[in-house]
Backbone bond lengths (Angstrom), bond angles and torsions (degrees), N, CA, C in turn:
res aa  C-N    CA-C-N  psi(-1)  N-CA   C-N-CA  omega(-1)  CA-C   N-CA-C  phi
1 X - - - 1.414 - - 1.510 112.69 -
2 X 1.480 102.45 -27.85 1.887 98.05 -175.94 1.389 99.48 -65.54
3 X 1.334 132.81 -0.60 1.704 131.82 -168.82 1.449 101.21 -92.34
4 X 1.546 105.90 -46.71 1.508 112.57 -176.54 1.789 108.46 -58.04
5 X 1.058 101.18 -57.33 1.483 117.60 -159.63 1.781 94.60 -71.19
6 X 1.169 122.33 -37.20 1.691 100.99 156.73 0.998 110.64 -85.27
7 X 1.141 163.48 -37.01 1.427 146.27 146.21 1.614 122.07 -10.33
8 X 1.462 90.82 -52.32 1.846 98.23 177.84 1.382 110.26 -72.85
9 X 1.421 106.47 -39.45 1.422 98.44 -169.71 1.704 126.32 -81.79
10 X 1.663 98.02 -16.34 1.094 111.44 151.17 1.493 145.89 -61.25
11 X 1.620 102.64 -25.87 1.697 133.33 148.23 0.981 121.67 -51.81
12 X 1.381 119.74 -50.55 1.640 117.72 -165.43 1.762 92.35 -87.37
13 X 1.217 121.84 -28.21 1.533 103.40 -174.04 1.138 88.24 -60.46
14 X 1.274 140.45 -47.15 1.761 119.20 -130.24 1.997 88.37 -106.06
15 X 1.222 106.20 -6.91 1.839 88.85 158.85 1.040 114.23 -97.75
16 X 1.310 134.29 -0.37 1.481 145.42 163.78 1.738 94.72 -71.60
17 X 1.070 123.29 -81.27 1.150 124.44 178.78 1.422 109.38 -35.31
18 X 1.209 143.54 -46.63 1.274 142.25 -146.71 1.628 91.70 -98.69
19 X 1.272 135.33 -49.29 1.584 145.57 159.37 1.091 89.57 -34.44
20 X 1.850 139.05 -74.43 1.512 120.19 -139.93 1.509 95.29 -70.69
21 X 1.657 126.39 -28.82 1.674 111.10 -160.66 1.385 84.45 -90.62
22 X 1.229 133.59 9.90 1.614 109.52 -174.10 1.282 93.70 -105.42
23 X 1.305 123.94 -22.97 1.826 135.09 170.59 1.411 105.31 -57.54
24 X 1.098 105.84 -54.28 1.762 111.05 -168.19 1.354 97.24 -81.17
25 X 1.445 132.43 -45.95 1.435 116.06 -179.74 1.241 107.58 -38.49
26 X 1.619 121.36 -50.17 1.231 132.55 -162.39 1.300 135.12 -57.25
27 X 1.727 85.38 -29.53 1.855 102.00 178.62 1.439 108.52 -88.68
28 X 1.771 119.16 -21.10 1.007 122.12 -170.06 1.771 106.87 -82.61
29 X 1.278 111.13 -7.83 1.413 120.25 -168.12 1.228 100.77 -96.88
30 X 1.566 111.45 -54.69 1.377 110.53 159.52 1.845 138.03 -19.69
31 X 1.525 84.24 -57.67 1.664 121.21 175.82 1.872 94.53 -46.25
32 X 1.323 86.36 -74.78 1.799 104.18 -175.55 1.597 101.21 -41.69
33 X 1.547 118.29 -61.53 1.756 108.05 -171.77 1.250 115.84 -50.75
34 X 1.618 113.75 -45.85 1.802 120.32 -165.92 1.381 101.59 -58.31
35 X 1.834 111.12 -44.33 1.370 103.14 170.28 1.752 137.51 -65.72
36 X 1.007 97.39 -21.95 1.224 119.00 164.21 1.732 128.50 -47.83
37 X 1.601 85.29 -60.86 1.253 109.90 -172.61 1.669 107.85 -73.59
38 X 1.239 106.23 -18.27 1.265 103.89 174.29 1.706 130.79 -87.85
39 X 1.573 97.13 -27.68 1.603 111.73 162.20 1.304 89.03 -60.45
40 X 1.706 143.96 -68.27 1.058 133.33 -143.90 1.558 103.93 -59.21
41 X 0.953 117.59 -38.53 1.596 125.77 -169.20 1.598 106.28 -68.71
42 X 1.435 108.29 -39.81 1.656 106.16 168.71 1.379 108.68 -69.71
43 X 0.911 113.52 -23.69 2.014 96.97 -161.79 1.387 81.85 -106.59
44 X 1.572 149.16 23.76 1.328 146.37 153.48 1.918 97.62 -96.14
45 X 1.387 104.22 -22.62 1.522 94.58 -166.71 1.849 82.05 -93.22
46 X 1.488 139.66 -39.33 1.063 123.88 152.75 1.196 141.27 -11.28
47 X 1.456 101.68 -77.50 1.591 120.65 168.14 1.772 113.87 -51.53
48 X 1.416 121.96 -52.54 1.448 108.45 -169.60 1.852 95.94 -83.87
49 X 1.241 128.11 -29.27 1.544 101.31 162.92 1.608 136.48 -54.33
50 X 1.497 119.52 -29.83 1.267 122.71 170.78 1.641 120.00 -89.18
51 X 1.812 107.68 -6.64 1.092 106.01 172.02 2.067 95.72 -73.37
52 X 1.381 117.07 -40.11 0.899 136.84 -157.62 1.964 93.62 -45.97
53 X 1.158 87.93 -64.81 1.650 108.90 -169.20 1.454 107.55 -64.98
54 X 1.545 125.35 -35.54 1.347 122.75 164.66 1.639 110.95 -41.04
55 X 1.283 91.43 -53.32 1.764 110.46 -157.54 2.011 95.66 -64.91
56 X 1.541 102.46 -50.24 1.376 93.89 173.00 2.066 132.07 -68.17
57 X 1.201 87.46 -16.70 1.955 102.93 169.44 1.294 110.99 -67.00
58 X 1.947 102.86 -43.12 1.590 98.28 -177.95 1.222 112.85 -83.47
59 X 1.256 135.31 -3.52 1.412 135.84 175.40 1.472 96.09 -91.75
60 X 1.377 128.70 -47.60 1.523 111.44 175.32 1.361 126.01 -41.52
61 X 1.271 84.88 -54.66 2.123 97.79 -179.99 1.350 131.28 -71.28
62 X 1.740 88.41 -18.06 1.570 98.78 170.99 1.704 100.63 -81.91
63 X 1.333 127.00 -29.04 1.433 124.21 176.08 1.010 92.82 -67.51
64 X 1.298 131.78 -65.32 1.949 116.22 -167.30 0.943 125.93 -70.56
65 X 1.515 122.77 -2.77 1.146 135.93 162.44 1.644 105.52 -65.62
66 X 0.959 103.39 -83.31 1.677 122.60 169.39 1.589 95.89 -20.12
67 X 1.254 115.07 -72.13 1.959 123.22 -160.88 1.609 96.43 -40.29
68 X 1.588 98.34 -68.62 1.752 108.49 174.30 1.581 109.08 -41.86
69 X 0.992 119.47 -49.08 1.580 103.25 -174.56 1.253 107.66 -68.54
70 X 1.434 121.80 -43.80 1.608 118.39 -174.22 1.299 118.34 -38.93
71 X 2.010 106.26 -53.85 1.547 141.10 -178.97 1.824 94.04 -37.36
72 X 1.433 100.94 -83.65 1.180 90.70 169.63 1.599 168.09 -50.53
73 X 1.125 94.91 -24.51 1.102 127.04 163.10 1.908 113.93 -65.02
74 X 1.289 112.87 -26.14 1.336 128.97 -156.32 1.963 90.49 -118.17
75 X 1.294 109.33 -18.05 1.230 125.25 158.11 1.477 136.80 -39.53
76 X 2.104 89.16 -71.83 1.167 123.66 -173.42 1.640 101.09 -69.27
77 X 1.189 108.48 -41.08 1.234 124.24 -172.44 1.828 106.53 -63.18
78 X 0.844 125.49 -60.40 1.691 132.38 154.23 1.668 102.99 -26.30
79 X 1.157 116.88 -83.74 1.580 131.88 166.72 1.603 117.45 -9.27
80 X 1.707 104.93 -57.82 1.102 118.69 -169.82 1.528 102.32 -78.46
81 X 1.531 115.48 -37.61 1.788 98.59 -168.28 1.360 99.36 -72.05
82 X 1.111 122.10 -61.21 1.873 132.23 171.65 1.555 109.22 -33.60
83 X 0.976 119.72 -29.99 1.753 112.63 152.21 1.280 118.97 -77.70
84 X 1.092 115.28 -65.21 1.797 110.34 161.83 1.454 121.68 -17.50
85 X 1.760 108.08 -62.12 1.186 111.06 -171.69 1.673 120.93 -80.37
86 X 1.422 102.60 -4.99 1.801 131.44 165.69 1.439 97.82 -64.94
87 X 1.690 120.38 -72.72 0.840 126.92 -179.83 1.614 135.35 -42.01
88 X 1.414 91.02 -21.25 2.098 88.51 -169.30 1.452 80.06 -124.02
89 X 1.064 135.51 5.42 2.063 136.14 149.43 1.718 81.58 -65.74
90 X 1.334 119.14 -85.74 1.681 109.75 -140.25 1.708 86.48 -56.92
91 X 0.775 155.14 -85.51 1.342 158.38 -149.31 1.410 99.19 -19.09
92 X 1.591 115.53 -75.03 1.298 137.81 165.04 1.470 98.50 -9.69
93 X 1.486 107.64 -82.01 1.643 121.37 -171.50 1.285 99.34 -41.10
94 X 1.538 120.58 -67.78 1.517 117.77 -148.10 1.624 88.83 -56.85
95 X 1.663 104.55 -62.77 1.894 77.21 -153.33 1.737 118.78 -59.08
96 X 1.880 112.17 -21.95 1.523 79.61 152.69 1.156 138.10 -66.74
97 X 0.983 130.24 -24.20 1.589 126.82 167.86 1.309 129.88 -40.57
98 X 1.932 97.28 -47.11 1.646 112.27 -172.92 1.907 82.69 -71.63
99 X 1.297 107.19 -45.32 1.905 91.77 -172.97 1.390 115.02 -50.27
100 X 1.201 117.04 -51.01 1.732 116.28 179.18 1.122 99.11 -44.48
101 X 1.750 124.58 -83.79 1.369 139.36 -150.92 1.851 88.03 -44.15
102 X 0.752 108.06 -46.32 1.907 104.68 -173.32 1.425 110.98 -68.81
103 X 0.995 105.46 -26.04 1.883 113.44 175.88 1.486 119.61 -104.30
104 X 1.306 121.20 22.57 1.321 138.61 -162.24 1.573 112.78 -168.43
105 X 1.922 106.10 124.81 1.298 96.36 -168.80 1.691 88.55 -140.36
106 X 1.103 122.11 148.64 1.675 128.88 -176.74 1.266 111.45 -63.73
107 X 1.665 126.73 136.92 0.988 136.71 -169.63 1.531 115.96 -81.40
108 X 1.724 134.55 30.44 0.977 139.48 169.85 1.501 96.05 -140.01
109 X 1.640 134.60 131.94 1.308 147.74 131.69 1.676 103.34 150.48
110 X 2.118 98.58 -156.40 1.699 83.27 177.83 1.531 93.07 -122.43
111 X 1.384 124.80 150.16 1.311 124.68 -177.21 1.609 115.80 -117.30
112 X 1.097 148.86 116.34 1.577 160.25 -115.03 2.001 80.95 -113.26
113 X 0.922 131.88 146.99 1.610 152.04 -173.59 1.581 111.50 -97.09
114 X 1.254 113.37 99.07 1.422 93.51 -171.79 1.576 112.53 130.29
115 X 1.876 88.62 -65.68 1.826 103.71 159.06 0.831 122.86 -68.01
116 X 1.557 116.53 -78.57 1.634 129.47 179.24 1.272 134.27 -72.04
117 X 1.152 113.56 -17.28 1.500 127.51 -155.44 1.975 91.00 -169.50
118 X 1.671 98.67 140.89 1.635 120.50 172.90 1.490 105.19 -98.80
119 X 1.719 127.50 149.69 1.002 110.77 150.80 1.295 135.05 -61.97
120 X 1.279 105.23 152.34 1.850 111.32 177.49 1.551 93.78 165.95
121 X 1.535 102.16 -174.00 1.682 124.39 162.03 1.236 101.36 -84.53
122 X 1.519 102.22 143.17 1.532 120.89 -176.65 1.658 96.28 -142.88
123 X 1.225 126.49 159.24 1.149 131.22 -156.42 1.446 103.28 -151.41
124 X 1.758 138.30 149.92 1.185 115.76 175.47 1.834 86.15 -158.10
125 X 1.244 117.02 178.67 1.547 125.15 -165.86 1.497 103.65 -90.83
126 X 1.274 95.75 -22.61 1.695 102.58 166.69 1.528 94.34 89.71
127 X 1.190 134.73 -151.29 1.121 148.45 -167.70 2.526 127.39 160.22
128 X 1.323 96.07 -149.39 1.590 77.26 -173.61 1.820 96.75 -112.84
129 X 1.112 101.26 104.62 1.724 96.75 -176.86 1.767 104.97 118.00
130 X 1.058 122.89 6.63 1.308 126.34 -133.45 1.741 82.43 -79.41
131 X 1.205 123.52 125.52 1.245 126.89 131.83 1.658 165.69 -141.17
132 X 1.243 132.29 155.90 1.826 114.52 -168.59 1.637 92.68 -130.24
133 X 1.216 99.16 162.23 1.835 137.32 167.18 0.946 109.30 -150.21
134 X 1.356 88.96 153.99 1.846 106.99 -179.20 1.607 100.92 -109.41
135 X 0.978 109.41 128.15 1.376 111.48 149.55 1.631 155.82 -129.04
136 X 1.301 124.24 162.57 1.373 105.50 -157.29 1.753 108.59 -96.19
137 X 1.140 123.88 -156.60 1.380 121.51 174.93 1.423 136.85 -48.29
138 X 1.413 88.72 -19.93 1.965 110.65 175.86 1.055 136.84 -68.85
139 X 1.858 92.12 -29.17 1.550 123.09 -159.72 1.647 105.75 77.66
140 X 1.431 113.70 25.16 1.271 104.15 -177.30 1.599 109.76 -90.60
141 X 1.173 135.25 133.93 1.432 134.64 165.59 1.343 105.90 -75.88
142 X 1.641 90.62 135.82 1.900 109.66 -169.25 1.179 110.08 -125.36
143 X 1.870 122.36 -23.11 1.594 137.21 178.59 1.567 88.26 -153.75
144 X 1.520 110.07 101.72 2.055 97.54 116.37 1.597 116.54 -143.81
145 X 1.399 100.03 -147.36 1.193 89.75 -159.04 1.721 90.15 -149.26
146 X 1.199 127.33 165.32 1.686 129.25 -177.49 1.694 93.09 -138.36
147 X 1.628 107.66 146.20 1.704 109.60 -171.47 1.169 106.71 -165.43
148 X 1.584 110.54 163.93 1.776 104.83 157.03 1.565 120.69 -121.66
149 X 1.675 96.19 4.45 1.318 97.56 160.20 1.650 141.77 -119.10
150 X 1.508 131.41 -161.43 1.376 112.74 153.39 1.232 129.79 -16.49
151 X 1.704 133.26 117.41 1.124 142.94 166.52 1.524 121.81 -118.63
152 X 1.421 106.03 145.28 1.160 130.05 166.88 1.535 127.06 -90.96
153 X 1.023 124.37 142.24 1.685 125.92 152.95 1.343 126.87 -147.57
154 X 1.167 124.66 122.91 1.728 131.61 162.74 1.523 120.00 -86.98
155 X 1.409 96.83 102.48 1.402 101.26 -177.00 1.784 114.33 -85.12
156 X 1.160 125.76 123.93 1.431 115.68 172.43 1.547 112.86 -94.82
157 X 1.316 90.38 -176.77 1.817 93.37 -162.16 1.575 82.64 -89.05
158 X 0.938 153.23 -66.08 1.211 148.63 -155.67 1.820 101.27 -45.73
159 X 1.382 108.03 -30.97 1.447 88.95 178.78 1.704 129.13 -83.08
160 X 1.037 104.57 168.35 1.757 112.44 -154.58 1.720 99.92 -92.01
161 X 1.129 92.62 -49.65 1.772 82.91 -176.61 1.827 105.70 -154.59
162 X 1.331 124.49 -173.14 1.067 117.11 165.35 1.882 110.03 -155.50
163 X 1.308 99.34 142.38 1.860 104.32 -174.25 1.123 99.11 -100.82
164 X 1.316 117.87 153.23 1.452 128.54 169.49 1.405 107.59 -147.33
165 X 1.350 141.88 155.29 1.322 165.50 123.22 1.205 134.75 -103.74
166 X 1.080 104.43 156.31 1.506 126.27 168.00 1.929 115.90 60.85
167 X 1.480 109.17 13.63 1.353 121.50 -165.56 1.493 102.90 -87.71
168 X 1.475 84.83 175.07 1.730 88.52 151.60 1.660 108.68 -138.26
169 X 1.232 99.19 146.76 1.813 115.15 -163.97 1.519 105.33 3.57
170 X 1.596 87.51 179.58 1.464 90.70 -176.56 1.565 84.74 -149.38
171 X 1.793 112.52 155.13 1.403 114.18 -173.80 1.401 89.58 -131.69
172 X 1.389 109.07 138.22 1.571 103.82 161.71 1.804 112.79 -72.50
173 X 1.772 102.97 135.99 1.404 96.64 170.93 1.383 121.95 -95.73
174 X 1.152 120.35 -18.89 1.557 137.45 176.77 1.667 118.61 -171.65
């Protein structure tokens, strides 16, 4: 029995021994998790701060995104009235234009009454030699006149056509 009983007692030292390093491993592991757990907890307070700032970049850019689109949008919109108001300008122009060109006939050829030219007063700067007649269905001249200055003419509807030379334009005045 004295074999057993150092045998045993030789057992329990060395699970005593093996308990205290498995104790201290334990606290030392411990040691290691708390620390652990605490990096983990920073690089969790890491992670949800840059999620934080992601989330606020994409809301920035989605605002400046947005601003820029508004801008533009508020752009196009500028664009569009200023064409509009382009648009009913040329209109404006053309039909004065088509009004002149209709109230204004070149101070060289013969122009048909009706066709080419409306009755009314027409007026022109005249020129050196400058002259017009009116004429009726015959081609007969019934009124003109030869000049080197400002001229006048009243064309009536009854007349057929009228010649002119050597002028320069003529505008209807009324």
């Amino acid at each position: 029995m004295i074999l057993g009983v150092a045998f045993a007692g030789s057992g329990e030292g060395d699970l005593r021994t093996q308990l205290t390093a498995a104790q201290t491993e334990s606290k030392t592991l411990e040691k290691q998790v708390d620390a652990t757990s605490g990096q983990v907890a920073s690089l969790n307070e890491d992670v949800a701060k840059a999620n934080a700032d992601v989330a606020a970049a994409k809301k920035e850019a989605g605002d400046a995104k947005g601003a820029a689109l508004a801008d533009l949008e508020a752009e196009t919109d500028k664009i569009a009235a200023e064409r509009a108001a382009l648009e009913a300008r040329a209109k404006e122009v053309g039909v004065a234009e088509a009004e002149a060109a209709a109230n204004t006939f070149e101070g060289n050829g013969v122009f048909v009454v009706g066709d080419d030219i409306q009755p009314g007063t027409y007026k022109s700067d005249g020129g050196s030699g400058c002259y017009w007649g009116r004429q009726d269905r015959n081609n007969e001249t019934f009124a003109n006149a030869l000049g080197d200055g400002p001229t006048v003419i009243t064309i009536q509807k009854s007349d057929f056509a009228v010649k002119v030379a050597r002028c320069a334009p003529y505008t209807k005045t009324r």
